[in-house]
Z-matrix of the N, CA and C atoms (Angstrom, degrees):
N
C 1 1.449
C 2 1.539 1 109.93
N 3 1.031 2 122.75 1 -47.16
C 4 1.649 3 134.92 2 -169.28
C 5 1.751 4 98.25 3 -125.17
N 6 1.458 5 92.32 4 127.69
C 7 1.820 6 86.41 5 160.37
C 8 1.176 7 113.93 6 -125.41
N 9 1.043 8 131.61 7 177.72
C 10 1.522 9 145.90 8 173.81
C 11 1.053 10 119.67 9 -23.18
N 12 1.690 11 113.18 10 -45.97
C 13 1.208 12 140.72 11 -174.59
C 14 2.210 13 105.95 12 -68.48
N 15 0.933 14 91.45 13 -57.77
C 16 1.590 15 85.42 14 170.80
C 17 1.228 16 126.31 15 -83.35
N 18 1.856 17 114.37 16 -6.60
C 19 1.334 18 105.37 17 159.57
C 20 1.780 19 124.78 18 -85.83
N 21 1.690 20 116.09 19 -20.51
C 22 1.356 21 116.95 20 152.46
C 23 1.563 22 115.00 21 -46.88
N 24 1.421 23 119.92 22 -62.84
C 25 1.434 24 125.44 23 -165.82
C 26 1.706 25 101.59 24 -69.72
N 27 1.088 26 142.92 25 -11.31
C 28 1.538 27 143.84 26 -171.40
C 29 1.999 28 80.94 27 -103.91
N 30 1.099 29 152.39 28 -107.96
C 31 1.006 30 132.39 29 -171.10
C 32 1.369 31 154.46 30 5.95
N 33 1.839 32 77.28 31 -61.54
C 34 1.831 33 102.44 32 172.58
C 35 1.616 34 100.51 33 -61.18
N 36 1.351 35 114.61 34 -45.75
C 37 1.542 36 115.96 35 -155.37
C 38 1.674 37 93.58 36 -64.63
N 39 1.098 38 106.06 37 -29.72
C 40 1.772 39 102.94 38 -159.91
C 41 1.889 40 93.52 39 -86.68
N 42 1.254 41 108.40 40 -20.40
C 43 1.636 42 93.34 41 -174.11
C 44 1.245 43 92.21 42 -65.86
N 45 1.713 44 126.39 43 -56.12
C 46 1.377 45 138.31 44 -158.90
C 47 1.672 46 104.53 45 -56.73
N 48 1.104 47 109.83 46 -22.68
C 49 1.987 48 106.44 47 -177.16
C 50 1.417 49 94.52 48 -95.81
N 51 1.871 50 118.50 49 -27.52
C 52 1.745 51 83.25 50 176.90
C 53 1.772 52 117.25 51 -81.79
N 54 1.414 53 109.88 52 -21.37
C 55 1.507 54 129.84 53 -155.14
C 56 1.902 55 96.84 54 -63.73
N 57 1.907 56 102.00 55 -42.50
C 58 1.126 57 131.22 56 -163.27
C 59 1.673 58 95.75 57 -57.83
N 60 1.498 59 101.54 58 -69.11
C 61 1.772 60 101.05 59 173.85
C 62 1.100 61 126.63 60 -62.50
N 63 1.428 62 119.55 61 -21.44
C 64 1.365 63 108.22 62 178.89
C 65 1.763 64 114.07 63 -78.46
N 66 1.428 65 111.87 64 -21.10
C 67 1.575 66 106.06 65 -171.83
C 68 1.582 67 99.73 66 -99.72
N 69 1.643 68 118.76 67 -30.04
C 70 1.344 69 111.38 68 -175.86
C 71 1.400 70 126.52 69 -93.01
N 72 1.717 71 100.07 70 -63.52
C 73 1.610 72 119.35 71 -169.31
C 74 1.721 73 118.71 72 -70.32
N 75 1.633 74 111.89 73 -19.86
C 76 1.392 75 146.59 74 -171.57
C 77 1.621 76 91.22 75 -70.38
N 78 1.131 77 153.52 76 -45.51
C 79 1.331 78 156.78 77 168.07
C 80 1.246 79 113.17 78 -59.68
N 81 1.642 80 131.64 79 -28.54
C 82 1.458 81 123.46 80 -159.52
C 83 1.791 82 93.59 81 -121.88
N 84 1.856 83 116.01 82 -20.41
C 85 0.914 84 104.57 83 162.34
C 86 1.405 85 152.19 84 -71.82
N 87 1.005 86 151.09 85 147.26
C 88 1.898 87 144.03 86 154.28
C 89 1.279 88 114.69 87 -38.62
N 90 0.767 89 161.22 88 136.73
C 91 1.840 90 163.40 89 92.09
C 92 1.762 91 76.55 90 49.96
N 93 2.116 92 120.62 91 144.62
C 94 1.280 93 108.34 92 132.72
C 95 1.157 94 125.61 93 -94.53
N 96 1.523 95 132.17 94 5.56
C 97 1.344 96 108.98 95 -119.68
C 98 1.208 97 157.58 96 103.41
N 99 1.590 98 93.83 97 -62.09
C 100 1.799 99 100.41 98 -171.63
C 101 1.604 100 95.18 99 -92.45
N 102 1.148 101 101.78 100 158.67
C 103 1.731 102 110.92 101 -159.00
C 104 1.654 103 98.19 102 -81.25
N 105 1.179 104 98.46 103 -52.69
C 106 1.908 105 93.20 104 -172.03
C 107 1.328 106 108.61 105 -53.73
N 108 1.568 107 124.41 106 -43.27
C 109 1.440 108 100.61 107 -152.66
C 110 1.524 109 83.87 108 -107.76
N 111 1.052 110 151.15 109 38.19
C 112 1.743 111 160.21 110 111.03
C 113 1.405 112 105.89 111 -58.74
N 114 1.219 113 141.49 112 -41.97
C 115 1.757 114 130.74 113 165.79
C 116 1.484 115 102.54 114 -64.38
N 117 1.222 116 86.63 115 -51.03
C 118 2.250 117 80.18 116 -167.97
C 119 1.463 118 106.08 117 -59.26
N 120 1.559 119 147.11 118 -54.86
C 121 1.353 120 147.49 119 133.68
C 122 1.435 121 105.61 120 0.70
N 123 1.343 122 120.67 121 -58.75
C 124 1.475 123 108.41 122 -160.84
C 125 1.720 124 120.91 123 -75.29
N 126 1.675 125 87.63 124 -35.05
C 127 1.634 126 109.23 125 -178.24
C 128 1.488 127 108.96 126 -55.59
N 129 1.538 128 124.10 127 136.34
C 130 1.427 129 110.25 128 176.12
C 131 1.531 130 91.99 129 -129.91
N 132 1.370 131 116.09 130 30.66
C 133 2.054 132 112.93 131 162.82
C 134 1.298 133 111.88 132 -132.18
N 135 1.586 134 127.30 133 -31.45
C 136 1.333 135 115.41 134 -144.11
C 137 1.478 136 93.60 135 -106.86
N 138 1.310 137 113.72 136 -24.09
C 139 1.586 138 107.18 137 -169.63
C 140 1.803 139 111.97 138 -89.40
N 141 1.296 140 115.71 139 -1.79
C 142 1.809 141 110.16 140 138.15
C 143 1.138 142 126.05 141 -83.27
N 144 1.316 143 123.81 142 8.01
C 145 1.543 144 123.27 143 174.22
C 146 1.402 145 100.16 144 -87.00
N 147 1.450 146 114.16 145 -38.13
C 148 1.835 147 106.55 146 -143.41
C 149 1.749 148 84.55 147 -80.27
N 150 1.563 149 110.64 148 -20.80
C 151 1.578 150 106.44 149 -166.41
C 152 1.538 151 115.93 150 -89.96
N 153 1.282 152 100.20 151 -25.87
C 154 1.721 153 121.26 152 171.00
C 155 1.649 154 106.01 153 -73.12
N 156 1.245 155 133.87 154 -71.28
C 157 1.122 156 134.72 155 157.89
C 158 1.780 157 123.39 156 9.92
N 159 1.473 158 96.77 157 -47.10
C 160 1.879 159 89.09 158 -170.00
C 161 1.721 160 112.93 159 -99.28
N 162 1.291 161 99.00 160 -12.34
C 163 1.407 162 105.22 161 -177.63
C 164 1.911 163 107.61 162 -87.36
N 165 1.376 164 110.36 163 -26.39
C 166 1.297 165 135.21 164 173.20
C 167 1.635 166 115.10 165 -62.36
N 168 1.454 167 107.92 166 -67.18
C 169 1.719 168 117.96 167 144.82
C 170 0.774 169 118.44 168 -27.07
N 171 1.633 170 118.33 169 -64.68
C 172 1.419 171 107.97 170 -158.92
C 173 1.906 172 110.09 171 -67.54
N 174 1.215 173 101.20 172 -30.99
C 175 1.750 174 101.00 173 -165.89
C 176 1.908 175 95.53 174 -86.52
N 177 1.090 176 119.57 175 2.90
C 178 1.511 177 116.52 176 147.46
C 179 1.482 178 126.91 177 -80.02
N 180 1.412 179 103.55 178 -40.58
C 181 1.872 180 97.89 179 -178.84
C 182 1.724 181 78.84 180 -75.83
N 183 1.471 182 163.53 181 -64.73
C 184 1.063 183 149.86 182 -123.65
C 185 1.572 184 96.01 183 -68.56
N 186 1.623 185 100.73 184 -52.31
C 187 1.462 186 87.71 185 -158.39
C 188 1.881 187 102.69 186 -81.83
N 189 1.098 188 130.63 187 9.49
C 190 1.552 189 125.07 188 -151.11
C 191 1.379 190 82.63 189 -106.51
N 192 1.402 191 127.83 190 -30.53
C 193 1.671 192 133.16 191 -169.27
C 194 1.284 193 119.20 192 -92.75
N 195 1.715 194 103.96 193 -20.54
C 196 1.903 195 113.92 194 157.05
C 197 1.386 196 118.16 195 -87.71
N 198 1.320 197 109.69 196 -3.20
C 199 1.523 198 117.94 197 169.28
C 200 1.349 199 124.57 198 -80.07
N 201 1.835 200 117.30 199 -28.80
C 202 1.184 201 146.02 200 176.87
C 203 1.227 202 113.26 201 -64.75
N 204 1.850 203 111.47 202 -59.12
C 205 1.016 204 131.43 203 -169.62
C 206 1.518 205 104.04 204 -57.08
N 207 1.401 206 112.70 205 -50.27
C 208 1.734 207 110.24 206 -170.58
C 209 1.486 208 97.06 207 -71.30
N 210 1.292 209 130.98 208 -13.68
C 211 1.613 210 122.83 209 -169.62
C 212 1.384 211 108.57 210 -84.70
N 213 1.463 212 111.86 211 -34.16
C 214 1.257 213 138.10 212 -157.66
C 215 1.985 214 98.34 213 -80.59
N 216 1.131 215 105.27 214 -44.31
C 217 1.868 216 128.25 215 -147.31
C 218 2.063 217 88.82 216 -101.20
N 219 1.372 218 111.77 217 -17.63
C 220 1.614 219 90.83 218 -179.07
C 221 1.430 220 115.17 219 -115.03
């Protein structure tokens, strides 16, 4: 019924809606309540790391694997 494949993409989407409130909507919102996304609201350092982090990664394996390639290819 479900493969791997829609459990990566169901994840990602949910990191991106919490990552989303915690750096954007978390400023214009009220307190809800719910405890997690009331820490991430409160935090004003750690919750651009966790969101900065993958785009940062990612352009390390990009460039570390075009570094290979020319090492590999000359």
């Amino acid at each position: 019924m479900f493969s791997l494949g829609h459990l990566i993409v169901g994840f990602t989407a949910l990191f991106f809606v919490l990552a989303g409130y915690a750096v954007l909507a978390s400023a214009f919102v009220p307190s809800t309540g719910i405890y997690l996304l009331d820490i991430l609201a409160q935090d004003t350092h750690y919750k651009y790391f966790a969101l900065l982090l993958i785009p940062t990664s990612s352009y390390f394996v990009i460039a570390n694997w075009v570094g290979w390639q020319y090492y590999q290819n000359s």
